[in-house]
N, C-alpha and C positions, 0 to 999 in steps of 0.2 A: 179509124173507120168512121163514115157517117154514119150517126144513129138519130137525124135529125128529122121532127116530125114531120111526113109530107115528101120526105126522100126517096125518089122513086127509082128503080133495077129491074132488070128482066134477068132472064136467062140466057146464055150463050149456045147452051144445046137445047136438042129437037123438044121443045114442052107444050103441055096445053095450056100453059100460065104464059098470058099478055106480058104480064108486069107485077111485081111488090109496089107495095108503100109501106113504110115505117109508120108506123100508129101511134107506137113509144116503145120505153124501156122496162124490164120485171128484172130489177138489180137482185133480188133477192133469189130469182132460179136461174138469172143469166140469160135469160131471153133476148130478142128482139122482135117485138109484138108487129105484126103486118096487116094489113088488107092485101088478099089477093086477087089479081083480075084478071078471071081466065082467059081464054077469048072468044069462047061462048060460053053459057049464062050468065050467074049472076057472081058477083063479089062476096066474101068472103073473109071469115079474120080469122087468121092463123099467127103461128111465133116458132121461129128459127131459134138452135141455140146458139148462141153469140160464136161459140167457136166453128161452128159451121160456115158463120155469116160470114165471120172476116176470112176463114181460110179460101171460102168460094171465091169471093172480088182475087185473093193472091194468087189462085189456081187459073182463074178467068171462066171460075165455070157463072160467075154475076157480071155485070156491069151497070155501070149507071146509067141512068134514061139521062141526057141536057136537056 
């Protein structure tokens, strides 16, 4: 999985979130620290748990922004 800072994904179904970006890693609760950007207002920092994160990209409910 990319856990790399500045790594950005969306969602594949209907959201009001534009896009993530990885912000970094919390090893110790297993997070994946984000900014999120809705598509209207403003950004925000939120954190997925890791096992959410990677089973999403395997489900296809994320994908990667190129």
């Amino acid at each position: 999985m990319i856990y790399k800072i500045g790594f950005k994904f969306k969602p594949t179904f209907d959201s009001n979130i534009d896009f993530f970006e990885v912000r970094g890693i919390d090893e110790k609760r297993d997070m994946v620290l984000t900014i999120v950007h809705p598509k209207s207002g403003f950004t925000f920092n939120d954190e997925i748990e890791r096992v959410y994160y990677e089973s999403a990209f395997i489900t296809g409910d994320y994908k990667a922004i190129k």
